[in-house]
Kinemage of the C-alpha trace (Angstrom):
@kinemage 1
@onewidth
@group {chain A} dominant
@subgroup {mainchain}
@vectorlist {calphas} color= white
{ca unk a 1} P 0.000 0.000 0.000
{ca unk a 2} L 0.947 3.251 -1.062
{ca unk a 3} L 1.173 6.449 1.212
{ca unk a 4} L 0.113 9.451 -0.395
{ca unk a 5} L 2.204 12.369 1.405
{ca unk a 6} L 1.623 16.279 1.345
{ca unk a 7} L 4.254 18.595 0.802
{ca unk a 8} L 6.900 19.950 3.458
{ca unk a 9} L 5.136 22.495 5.922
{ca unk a 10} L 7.625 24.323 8.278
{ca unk a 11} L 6.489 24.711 11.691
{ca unk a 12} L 7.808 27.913 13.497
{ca unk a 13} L 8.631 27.836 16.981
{ca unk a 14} L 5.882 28.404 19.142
{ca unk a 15} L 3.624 28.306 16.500
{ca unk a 16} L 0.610 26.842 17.877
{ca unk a 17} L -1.540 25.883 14.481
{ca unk a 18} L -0.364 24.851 11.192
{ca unk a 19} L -2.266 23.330 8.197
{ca unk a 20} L -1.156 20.531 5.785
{ca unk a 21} L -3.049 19.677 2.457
{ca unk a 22} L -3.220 16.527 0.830
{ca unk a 23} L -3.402 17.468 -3.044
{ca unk a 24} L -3.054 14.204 -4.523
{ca unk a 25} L -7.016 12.254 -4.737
{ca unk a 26} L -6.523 9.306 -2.069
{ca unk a 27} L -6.942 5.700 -3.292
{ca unk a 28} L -8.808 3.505 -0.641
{ca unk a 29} L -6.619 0.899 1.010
{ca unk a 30} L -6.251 -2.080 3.392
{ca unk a 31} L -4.639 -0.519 6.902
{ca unk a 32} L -5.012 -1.376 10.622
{ca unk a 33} L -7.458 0.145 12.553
{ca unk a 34} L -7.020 0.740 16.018
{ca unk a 35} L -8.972 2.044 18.572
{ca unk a 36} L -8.458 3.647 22.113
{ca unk a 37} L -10.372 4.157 24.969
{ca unk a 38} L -10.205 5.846 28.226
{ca unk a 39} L -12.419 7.204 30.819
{ca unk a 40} L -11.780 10.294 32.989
{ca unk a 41} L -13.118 10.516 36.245
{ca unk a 42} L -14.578 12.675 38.529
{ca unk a 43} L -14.446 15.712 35.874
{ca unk a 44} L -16.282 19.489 36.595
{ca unk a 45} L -19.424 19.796 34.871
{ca unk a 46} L -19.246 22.853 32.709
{ca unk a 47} L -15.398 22.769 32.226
{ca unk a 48} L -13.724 22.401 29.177
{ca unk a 49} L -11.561 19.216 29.501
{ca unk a 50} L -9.093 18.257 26.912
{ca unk a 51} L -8.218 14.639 26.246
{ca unk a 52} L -5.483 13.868 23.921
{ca unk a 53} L -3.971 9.546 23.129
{ca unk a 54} L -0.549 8.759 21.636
{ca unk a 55} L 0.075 5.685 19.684
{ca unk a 56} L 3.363 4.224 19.848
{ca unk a 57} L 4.516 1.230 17.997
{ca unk a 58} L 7.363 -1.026 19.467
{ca unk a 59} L 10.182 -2.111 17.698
{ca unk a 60} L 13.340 -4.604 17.762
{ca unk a 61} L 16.035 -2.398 16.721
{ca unk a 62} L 18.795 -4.966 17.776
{ca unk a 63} L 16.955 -8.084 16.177
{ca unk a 64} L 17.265 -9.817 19.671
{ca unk a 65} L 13.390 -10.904 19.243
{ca unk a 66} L 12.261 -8.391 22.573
{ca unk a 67} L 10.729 -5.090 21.708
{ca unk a 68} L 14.160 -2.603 22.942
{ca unk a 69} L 11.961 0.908 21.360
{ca unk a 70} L 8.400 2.910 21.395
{ca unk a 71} L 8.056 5.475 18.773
{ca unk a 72} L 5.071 7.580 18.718
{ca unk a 73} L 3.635 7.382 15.278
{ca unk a 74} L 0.331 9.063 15.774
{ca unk a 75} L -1.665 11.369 18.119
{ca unk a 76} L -5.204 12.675 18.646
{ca unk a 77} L -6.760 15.545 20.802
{ca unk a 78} L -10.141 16.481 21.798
{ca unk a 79} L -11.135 19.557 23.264
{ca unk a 80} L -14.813 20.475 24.333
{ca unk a 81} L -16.928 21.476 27.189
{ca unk a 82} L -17.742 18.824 29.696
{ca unk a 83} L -22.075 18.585 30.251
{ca unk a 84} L -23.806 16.228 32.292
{ca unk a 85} L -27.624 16.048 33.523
{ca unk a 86} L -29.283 18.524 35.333
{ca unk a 87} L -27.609 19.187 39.070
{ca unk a 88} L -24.696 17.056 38.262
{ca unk a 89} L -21.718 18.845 39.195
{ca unk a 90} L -18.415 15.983 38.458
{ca unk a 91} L -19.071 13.113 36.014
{ca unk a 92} L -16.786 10.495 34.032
{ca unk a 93} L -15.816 11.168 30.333
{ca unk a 94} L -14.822 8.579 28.392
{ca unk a 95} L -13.606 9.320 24.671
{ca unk a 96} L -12.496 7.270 22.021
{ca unk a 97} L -9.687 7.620 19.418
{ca unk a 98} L -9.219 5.770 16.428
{ca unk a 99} L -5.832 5.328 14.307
{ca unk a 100} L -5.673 4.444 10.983
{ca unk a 101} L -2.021 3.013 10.612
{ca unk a 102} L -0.590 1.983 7.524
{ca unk a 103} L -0.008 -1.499 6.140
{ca unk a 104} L 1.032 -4.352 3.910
{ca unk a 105} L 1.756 -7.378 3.789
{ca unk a 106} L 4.931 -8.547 5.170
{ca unk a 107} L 7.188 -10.845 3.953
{ca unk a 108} L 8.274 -12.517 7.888
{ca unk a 109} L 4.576 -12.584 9.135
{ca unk a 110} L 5.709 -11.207 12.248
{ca unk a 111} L 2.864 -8.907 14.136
{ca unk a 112} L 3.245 -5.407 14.622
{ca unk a 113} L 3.085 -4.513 18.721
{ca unk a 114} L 1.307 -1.301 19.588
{ca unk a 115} L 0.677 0.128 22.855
{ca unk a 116} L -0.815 3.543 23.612
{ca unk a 117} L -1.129 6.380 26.710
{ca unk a 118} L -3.360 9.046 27.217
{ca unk a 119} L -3.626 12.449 29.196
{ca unk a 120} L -6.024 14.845 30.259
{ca unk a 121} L -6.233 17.931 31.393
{ca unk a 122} L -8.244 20.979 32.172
{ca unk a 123} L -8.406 24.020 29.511
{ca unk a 124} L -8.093 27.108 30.816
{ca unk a 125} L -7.517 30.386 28.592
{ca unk a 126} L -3.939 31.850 29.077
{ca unk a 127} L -1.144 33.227 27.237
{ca unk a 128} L 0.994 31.605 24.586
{ca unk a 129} L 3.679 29.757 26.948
{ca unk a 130} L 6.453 30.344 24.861
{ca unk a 131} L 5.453 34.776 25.141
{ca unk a 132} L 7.263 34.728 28.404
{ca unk a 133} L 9.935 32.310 28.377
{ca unk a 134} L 13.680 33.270 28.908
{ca unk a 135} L 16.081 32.792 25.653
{ca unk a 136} L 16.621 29.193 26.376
{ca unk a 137} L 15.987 25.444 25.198
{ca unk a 138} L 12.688 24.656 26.574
C-alpha cells in the first residue's frame, strides 16, 4: 500500500496551528485500525476538559526478538466542554480515538506490537507559553 504524502510544511517555533493539504485524490486501502479508549473521572461539569492519546509502535532495533523501542507514530486531541444532567456537578468522560495506521503485507509474518497512553487535562484560557519564556531550550 501506497502512502500518499503532502508537501513539506515548516512549523515555526511556538507556533501553535499549522495546516497541511493533501493534493493528490486518495486511493482507498487495506490498513489497521485501532482504537483507544479511556475514561476520565470525577471531571467538573461545565469545564472544558481536553483529552489527547498517543500511539506508539514497538520495535526490535537490535533483532534480539524483545521489543528494545516505542516510537510515537500518531496522536489525537479532543477539546470540548464537559455537560452532564441537570444538578450534576463531576461526572466520568470517556472518549475514544481511532488510528488508521498503515499497512502491507509482510514478507516474515511477524505482528506489529502497539501500545498507547493518554492524558487529560483541564483548559483554561492563558497566554501563549512560549510569550514569556527566557532565551533558552525549553
Amino acid at each position: 500500500m501506497a502512502l500518499e504524502c503532502s508537501n513539506q510544511v515548516p512549523v515555526e517555533n511556538c507556533q501553535l496551528c499549522a495546516q497541511i493539504d493533501i493534493e493528490q485524490t486518495i486511493v482507498l486501502n487495506s490498513g489497521i485500525l485501532i482504537t483507544v479508549t479511556a475514561t476520565v473521572e470525577n471531571v467538573c461539569v461545565g469545564s472544558t476538559l481536553s483529552v489527547g492519546a498517543i500511539l506508539c509502535e514497538k520495535f526490535d532495533t537490535d533483532n534480539d526478538g524483545d521489543f528494545d523501542i516505542c516510537r510515537a507514530i500518531a496522536t489525537q486531541v479532543t477539546e470540548e466542554v464537559v455537560t452532564a444532567g441537570r444538578d450534576v456537578v463531576c461526572t466520568n468522560v470517556t472518549r475514544t480515538f481511532t488510528f488508521l495506521i498503515a499497512d502491507h503485507c509482510r514478507a516474515n509474518n511477524r505482528p506489529r506490537e502497539f501500545t498507547a497512553a493518554v492524558e487529560a487535562h483541564y483548559v483554561i484560557d492563558c497566554d501563549c507559553p512560549c510569550e514569556n519564556c527566557p532565551n533558552e531550550d525549553i
